[in-house]
TIRO-2110 file (N, C-alpha, C; in Angstrom, 1 decimal):
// TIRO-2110
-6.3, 7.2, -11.2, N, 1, A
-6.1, 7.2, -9.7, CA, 1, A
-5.1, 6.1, -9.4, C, 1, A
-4.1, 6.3, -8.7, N, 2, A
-3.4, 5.6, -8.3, CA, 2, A
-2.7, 5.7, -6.5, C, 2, A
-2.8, 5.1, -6.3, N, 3, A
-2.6, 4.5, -4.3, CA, 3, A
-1.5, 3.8, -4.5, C, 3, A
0.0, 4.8, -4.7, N, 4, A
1.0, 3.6, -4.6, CA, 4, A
1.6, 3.4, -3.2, C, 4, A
1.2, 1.8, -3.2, N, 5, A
1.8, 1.2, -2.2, CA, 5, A
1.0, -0.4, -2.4, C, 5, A
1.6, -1.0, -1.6, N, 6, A
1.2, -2.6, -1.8, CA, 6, A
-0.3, -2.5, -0.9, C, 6, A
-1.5, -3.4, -2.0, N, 7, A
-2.8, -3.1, -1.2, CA, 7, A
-3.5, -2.0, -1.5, C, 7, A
-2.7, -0.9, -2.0, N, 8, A
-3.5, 0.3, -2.9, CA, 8, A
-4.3, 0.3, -3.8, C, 8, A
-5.1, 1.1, -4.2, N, 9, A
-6.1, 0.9, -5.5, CA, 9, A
-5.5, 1.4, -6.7, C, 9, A
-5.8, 1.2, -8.0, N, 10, A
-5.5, 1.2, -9.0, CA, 10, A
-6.9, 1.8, -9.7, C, 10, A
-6.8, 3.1, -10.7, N, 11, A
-8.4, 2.8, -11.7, CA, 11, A
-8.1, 3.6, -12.8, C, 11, A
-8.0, 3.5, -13.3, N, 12, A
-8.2, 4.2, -14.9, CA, 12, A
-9.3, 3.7, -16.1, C, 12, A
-9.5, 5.0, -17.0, N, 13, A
-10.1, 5.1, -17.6, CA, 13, A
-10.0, 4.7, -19.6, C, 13, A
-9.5, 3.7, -19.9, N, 14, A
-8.7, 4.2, -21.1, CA, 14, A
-9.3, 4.1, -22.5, C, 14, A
-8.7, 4.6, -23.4, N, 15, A
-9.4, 5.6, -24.5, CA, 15, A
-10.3, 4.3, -25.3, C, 15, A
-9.7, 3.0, -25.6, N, 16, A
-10.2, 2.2, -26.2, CA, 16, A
-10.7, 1.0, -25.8, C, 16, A
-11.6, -0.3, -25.8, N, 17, A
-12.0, -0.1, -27.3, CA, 17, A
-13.3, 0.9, -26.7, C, 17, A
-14.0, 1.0, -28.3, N, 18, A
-15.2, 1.4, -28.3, CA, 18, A
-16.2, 0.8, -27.8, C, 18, A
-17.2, 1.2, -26.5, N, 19, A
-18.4, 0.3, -26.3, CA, 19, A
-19.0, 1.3, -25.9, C, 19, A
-20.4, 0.5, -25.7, N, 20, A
-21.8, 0.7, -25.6, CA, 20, A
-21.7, 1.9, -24.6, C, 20, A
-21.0, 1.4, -23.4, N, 21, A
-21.2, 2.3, -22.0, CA, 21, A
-19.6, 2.5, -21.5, C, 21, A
-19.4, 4.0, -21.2, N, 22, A
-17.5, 4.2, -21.1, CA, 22, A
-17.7, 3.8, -19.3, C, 22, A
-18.5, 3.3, -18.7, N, 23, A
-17.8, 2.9, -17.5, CA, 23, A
-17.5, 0.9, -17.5, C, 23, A
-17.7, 0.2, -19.2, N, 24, A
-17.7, -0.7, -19.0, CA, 24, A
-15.8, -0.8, -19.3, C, 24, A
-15.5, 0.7, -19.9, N, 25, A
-14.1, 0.1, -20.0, CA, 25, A
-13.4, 0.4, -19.1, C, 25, A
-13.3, 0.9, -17.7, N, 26, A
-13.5, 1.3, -16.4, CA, 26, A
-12.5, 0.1, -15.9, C, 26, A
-10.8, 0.2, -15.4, N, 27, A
-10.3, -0.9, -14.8, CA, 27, A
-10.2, -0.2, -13.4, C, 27, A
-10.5, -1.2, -12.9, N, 28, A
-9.8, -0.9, -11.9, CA, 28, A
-9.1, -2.4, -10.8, C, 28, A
-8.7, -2.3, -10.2, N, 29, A
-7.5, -3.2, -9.0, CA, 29, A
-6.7, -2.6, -8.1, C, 29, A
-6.3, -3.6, -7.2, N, 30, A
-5.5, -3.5, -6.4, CA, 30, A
-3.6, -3.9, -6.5, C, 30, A
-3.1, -3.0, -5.8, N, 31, A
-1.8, -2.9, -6.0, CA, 31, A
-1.2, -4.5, -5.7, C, 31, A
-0.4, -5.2, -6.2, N, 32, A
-0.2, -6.4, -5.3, CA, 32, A
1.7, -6.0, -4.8, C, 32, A
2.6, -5.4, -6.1, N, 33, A
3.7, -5.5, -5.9, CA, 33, A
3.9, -3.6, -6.4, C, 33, A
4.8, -3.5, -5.1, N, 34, A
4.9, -1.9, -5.5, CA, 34, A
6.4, -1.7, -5.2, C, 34, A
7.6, -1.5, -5.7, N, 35, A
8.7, -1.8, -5.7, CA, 35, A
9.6, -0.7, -6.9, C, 35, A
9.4, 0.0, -6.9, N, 36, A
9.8, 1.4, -7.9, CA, 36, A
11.2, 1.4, -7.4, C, 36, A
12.2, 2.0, -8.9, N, 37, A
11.7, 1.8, -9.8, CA, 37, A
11.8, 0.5, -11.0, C, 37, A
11.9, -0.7, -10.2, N, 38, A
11.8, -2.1, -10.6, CA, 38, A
10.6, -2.4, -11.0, C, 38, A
9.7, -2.6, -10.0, N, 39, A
8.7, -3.4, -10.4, CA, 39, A
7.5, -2.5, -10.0, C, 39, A
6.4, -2.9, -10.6, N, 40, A
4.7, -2.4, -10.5, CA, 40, A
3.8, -3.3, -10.7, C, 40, A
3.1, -4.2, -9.9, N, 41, A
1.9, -5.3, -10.5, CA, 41, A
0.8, -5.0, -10.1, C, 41, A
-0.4, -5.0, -10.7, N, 42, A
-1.4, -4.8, -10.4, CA, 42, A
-3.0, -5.7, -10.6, C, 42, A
-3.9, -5.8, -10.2, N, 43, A
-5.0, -6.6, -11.0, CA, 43, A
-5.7, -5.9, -11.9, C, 43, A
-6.0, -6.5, -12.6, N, 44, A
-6.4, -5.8, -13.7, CA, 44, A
-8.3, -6.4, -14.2, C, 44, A
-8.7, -5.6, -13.5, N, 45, A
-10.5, -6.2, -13.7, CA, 45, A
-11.2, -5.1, -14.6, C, 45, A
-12.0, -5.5, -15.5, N, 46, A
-12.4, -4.0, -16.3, CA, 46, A
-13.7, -5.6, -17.1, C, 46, A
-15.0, -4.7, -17.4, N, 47, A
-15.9, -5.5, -17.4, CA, 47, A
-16.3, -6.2, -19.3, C, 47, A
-15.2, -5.6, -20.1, N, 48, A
-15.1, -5.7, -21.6, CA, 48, A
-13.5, -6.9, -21.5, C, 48, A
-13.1, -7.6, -20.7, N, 49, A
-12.0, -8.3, -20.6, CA, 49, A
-11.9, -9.4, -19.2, C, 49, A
-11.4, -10.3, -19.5, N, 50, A
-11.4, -11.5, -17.9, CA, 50, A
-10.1, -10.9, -17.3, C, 50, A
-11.1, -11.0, -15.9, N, 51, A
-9.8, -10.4, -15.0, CA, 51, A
-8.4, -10.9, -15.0, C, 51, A
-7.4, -10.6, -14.7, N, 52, A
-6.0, -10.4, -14.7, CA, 52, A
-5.1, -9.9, -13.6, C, 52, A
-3.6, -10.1, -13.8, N, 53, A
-2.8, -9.4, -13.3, CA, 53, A
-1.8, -8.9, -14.7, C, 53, A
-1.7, -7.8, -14.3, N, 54, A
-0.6, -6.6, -15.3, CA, 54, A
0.6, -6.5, -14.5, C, 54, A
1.7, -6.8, -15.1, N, 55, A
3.1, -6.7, -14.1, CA, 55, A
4.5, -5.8, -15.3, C, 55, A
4.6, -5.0, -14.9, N, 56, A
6.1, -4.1, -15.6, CA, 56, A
7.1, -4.3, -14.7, C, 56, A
8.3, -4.5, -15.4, N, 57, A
9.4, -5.0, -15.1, CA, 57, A
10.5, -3.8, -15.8, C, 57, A
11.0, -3.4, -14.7, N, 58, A
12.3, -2.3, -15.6, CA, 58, A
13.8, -3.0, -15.0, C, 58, A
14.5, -3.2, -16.3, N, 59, A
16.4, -3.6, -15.7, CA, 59, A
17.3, -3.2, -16.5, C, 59, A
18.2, -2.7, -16.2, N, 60, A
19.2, -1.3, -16.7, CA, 60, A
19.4, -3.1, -18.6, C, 60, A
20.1, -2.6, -19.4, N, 61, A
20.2, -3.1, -20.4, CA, 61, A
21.4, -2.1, -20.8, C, 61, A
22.3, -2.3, -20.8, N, 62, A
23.5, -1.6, -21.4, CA, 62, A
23.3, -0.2, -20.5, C, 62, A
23.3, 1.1, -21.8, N, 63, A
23.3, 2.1, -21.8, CA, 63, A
21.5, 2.6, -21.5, C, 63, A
20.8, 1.8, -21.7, N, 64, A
19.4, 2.1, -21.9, CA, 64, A
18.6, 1.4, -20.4, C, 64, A
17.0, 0.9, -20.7, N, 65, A
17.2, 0.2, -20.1, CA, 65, A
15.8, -0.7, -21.0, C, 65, A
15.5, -1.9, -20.1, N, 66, A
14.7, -3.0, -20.7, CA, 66, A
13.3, -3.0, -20.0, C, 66, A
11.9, -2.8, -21.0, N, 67, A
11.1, -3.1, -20.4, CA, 67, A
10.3, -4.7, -20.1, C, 67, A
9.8, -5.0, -19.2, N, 68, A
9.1, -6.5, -19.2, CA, 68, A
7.8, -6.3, -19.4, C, 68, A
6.6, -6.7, -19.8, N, 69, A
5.0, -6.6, -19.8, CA, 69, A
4.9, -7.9, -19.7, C, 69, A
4.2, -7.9, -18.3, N, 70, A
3.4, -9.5, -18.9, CA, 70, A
1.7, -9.1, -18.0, C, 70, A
1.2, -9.7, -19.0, N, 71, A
-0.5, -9.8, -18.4, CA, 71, A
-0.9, -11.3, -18.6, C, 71, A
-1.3, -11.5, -17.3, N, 72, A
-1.9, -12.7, -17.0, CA, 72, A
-3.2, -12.9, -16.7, C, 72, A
-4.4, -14.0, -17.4, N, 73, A
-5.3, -14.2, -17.1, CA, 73, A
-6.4, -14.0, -18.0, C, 73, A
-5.9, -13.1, -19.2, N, 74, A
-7.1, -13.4, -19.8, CA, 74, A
-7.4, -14.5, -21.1, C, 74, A
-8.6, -15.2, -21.4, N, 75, A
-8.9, -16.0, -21.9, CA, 75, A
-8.2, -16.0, -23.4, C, 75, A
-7.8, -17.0, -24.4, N, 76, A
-7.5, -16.8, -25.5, CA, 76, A
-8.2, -15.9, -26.5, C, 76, A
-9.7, -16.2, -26.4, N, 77, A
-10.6, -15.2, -27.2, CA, 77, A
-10.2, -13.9, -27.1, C, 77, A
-10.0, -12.9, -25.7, N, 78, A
-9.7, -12.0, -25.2, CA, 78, A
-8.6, -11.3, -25.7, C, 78, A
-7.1, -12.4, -25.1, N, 79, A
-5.8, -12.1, -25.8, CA, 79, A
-5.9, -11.8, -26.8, C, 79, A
-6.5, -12.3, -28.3, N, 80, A
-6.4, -12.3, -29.7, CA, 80, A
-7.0, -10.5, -29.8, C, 80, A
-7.5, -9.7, -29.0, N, 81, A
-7.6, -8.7, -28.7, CA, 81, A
-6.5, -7.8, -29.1, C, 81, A
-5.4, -8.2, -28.6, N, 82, A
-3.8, -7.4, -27.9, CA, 82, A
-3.1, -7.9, -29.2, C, 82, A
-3.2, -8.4, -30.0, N, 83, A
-2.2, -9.3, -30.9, CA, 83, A
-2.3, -7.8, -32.0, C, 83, A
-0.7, -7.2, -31.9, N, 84, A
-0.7, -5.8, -33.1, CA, 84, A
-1.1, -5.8, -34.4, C, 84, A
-2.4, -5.3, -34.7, N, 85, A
-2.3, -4.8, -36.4, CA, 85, A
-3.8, -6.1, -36.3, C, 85, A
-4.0, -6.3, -35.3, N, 86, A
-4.9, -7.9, -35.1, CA, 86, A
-6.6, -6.7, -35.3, C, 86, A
END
């Protein structure tokens, strides 16, 4: 579910990881920056992770274009999470 506009709600469901109960992997937030198709930030609270903000960044790059990801806020323990092949 998504409420685009600044102040909107945010919630999704997503596939991984595995836990005990599927509404602990349940994120949900509020919109902070809504700015298509540049920018999207959002908070990012989900109860298997320390809250956050999630921010995508799009800018033309030649012929293509360039994505930005940054997530901010969660603890080192957590990060080591996201680290590929980790």
């Amino acid at each position: 579910m998504l409420e685009p506009r600044v102040g909107g709600t945010i919630e999704m469901m997503p596939a991984a990881p595995e836990v005990p109960s599927p509404d602990m992997k349940r994120m949900t937030g509020r919109i902070l920056v809504w700015d298509p198709p540049r920018v999207f930030e959002h908070e990012w609270r989900q109860q298997v992770i320390d809250d956050g903000v999630v921010r995508y960044e799009l800018a033309p790059d030649g012929d293509g274009t360039l994505l930005t990801f940054i997530h901010r806020g969660p603890s080192t323990a957590n990060a080591r999470g996201y680290i590929p092949g980790g």
